[in-house]
C-alpha positions as CSV (number, residue, x, y, z in Angstrom):
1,X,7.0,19.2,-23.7
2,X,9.5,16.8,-23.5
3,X,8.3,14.7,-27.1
4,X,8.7,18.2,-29.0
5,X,12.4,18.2,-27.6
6,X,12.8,14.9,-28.7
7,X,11.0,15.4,-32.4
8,X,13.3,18.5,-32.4
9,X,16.3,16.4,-31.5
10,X,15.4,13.5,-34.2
11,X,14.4,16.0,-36.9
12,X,15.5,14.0,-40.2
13,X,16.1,16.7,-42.5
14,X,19.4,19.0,-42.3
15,X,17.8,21.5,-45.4
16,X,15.5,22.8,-42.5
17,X,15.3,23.1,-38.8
18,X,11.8,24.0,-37.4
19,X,12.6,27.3,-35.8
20,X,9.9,28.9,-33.2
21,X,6.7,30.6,-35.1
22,X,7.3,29.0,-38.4
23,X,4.4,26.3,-39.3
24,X,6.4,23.1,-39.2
25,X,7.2,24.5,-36.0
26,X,3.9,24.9,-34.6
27,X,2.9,21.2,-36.4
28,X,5.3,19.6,-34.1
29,X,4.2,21.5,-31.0
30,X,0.5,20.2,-31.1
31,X,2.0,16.2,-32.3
32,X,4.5,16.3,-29.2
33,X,2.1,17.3,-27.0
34,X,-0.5,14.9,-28.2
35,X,2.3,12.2,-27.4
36,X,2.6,13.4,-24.1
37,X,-0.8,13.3,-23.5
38,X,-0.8,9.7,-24.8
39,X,2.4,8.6,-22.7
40,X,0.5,10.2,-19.4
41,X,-2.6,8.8,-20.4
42,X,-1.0,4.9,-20.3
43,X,1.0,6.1,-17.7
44,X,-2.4,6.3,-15.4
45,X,-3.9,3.4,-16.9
46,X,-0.8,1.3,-16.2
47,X,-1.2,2.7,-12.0
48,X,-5.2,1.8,-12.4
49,X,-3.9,-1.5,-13.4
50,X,-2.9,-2.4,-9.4
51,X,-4.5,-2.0,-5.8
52,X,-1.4,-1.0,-4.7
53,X,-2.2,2.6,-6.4
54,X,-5.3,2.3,-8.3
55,X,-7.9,5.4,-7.5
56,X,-11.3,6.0,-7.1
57,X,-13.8,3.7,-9.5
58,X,-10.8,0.8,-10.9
59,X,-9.5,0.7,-6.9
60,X,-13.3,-0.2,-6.2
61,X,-13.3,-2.8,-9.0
62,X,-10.1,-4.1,-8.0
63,X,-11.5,-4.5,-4.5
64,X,-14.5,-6.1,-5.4
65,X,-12.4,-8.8,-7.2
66,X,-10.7,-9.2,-4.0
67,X,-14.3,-9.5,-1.8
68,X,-14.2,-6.1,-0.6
69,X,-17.3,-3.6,-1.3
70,X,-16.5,0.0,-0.6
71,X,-18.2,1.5,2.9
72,X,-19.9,4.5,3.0
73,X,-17.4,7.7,3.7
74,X,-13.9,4.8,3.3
75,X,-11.1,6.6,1.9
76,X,-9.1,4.8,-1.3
77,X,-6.2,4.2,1.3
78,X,-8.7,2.3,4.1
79,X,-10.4,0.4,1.0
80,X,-6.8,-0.2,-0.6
81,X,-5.4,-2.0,2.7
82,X,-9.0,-3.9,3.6
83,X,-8.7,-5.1,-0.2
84,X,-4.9,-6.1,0.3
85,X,-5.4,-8.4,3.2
86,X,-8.3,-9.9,1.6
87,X,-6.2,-10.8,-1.1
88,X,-3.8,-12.2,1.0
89,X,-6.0,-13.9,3.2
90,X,-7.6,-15.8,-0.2
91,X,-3.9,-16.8,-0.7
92,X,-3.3,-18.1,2.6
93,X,-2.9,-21.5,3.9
94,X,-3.2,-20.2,7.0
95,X,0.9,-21.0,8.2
96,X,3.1,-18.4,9.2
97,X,4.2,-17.7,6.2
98,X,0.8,-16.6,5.0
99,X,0.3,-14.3,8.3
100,X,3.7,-12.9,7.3
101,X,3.0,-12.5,3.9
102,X,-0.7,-10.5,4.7
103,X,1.8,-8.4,7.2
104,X,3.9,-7.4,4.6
105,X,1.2,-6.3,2.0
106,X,-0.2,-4.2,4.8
107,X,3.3,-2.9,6.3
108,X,4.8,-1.8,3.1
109,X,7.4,-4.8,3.9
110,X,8.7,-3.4,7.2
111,X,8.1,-6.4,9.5
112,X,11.5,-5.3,11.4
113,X,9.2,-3.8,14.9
114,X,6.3,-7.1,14.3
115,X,6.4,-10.2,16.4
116,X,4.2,-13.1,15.7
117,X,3.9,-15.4,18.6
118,X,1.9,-18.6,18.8
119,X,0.3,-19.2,22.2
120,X,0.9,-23.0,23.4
121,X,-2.0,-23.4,25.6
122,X,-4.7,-21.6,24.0
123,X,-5.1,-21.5,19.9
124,X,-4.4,-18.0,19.6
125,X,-1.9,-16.4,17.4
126,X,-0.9,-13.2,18.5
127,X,0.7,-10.5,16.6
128,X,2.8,-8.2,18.5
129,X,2.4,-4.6,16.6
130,X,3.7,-1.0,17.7
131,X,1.0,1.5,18.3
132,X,2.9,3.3,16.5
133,X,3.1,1.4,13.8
134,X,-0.8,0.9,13.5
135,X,-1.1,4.3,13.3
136,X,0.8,4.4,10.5
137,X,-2.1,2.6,8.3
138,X,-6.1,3.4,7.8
139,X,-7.7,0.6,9.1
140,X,-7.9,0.3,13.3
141,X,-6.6,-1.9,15.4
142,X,-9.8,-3.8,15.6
143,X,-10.4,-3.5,11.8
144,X,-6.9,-5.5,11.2
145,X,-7.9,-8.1,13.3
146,X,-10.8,-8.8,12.3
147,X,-9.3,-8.9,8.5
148,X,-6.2,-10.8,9.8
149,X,-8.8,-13.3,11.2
150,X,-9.5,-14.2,7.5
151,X,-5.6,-15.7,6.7
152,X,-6.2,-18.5,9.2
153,X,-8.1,-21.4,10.2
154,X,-10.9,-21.2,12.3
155,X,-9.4,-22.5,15.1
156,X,-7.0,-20.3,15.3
157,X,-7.5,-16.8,15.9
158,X,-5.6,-13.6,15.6
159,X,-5.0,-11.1,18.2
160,X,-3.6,-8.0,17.6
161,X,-2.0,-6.1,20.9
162,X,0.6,-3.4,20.9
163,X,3.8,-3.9,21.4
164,X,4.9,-0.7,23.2
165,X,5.9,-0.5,26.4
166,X,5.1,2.4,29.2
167,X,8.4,2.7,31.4
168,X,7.7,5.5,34.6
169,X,10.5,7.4,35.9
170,X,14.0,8.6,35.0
171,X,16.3,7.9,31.9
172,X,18.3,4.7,33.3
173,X,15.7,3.5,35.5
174,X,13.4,0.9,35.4
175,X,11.0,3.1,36.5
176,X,8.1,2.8,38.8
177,X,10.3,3.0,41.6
178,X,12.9,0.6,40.8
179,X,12.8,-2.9,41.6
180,X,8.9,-2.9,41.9
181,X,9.0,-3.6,37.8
C-alpha cells in the first residue's frame, strides 16, 4: 500500500493524524489502494503498448499489424520474435545494416558471437550464428531463416549455419590426431 504511506505522509492537517481503526483511517485505506490499483492498471496497459512485452490478445494485435497471425499451439515468446523480424524486415532496405538491425531485435542486442558474411561467388548472405545462441530464442534455426529471408532482396538469400566448432582430442590439441585438422 504504498499510496496510503504516501496520503499518510502528505496528510494536510496537523489537528489530526489518521491513526489505525479510526474512519478517516479506513477512508484512506480503500482511496490508496484504489490508486494502486489505478497506477498497476496503466502500468500493464503501458507494457501492452509494445511487442517487446505485450501478452496474450494486444501481442496478437500487435503482430497482426506487423503481418504476423498467431499459429496454432505458438507461445507469446515464438509469436513475439516472428512479429519482431517481420517488423524489421518491413523496415529493411535490404543492406547490412538492415540484416543487422533485424539481428538485434531478435538477439536482445548481443551481436558480439554473429558474423555476417557475404558470399562473392554465389548471392548468398550467410549469417554465422552459435548453436548456442539459437537456442537461446523460440523460433528454429529454419524458422529464422526463413523470416530473415524477408529483410532482403530476392536475389539474395539468407543462410543461417552455426557457428560452433567440434574440436576432438585433448585440451591444447588440435584434435583429431594433430596435424590431420
Amino acid at each position: 500500500m504504498a499510496k496510503l504511506d504516501t496520503l499518510l505522509d502528505n496528510w494536510p492537517f496537523t489537528e489530526t493524524v489518521p491513526d489505525d481503526g479510526e474512519a478517516i483511517h479506513d477512508l484512506l485505506t480503500v482511496i490508496g489502494s484504489e490508486f494502486d490499483r489505478r497506477d498497476d492498471d496503466i502500468a500493464y496497459l503501458y507494457k501492452q503498448r509494445f511487442l517487446q512485452t505485450a501478452t496474450s490478445e494486444e501481442l496478437n494485435r500487435l503482430a497482426r499489424e506487423a503481418g504476423v497471425r498467431r499459429q496454432s499451439s505458438e507461445g507469446d515468446d515464438e509469436l513475439r520474435t516472428r512479429a519482431l523480424i517481420s517488423k524489421a524486415a518491413t523496415q529493411s532496405d535490404g543492406t547490412f545494416d538492415s540484416i543487422e538491425s533485424a539481428l538485434n531485435s531478435i538477439f536482445d542486442d548481443d551481436l558480439t558471437q554473429i558474423r555476417i558474411i557475404p558470399r562473392e561467388l554465389e548471392p548468398t548472405i550467410v549469417i554465422a550464428i552459435p548453436e548456442k545462441l539459437i537456442n537461446s530464442i523460440p523460433v528454429t534455426k529454419s524458422q529464422l531463416e526463413k523470416e530473415l529471408n524477408a529483410t532482403t532482396p530476392a536475389n539474395n538469400p539468407i543462410a543461417v549455419e552455426t557457428a560452433d566448432t567440434l574440436i576432438l582430442g585433448e585440451s591444447g590439441e588440435r584434435g583429431l590426431g594433430g596435424d590431420l585438422v
